[in-house]
N, C-alpha and C positions, 0 to 999 in steps of 0.2 A: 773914181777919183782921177783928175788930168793930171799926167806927170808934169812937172815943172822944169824940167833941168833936161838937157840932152846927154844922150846915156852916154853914159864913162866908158871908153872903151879898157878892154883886159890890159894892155899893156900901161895904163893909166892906173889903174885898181892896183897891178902889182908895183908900179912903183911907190906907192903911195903908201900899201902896205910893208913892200922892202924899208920903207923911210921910218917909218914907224916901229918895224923892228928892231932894227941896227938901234934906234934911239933907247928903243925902252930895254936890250941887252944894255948899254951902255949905261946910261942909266940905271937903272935897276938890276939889270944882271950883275953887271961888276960896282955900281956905286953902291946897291942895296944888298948883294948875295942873292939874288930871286934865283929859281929855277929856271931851265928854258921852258918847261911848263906855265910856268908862274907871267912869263914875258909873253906867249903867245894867248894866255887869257888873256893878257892884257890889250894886246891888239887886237884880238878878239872884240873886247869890249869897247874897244876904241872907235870901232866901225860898225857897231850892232845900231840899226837901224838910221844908218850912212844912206844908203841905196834904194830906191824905189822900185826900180823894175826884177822881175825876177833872175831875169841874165843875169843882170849884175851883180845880185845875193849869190846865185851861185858861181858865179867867177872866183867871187869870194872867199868860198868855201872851199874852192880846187887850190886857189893858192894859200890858205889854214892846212889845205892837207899837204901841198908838196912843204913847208915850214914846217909842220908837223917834224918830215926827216922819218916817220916811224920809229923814234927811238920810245915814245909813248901809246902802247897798243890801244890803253882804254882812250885816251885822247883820238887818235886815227878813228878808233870806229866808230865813236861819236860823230867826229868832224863826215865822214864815210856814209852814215845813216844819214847826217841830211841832205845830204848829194843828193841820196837813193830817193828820198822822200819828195825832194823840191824834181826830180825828175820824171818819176812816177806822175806826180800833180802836173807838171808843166811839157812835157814831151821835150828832148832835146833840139829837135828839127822844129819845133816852136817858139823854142827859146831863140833858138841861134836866126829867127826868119829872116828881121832886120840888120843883123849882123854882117857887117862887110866878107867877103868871100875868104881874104888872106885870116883875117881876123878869127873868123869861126873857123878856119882851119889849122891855126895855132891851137885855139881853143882846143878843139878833137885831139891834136898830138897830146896834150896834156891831158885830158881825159883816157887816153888810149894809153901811155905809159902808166900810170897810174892804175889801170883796170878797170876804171870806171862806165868803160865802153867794151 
């Protein structure tokens, strides 16, 4: 399948998921009561099948896990397992190939804090 769209870069993806945050806490965290759980499925779901390329799903999923915060373990290891999984499947150094230099090397920092790497 030809991709359509030219790939979103990381710093585009989190802002777009920070926007989305802040909204659906506001929102629903304080207008409805939701949990921060309850707010980050929501963005979760907000963005679930957004992305085309596999980079970008997982970019996704690194900035689901730094949101995460770890205050929810079984949520992390979920979010953590599909890292593992979309990695495993895709190799990192193949993900990152067309990736600009500074870009994929933001990418890494936050992979590398995180332990993903």
């Amino acid at each position: 399948m030809p991709l359509h769209e030219k790939r979103v870069n990381y710093e585009t993806i989190k802002a777009w998921v920070l926007e989305a945050y802040y909204d659906f806490c506001r929102d629903r965290g304080h207008g409805e009561s939701w949990s921060q759980d309850g707010v980050l499925g929501a963005v979760e779901y907000e963005y679930e099948c957004t992305f085309e390329r596999p980079v970008e799903n997982l970019m996704l999923k690194v900035i689901e896990l730094v949101l995460s915060g770890g205050w929810h373990k079984e949520i992390e290891q979920n979010i953590r397992k599909r890292i593992a999984v979309q990695l495993a499947e895709h190799g990192l150094e193949n993900l990152l190939a067309d990736v600009p230099s500074d870009e994929a090397e933001a990418f890494r920092h936050d992979l590398n804090i995180l332990k993903l790497i």
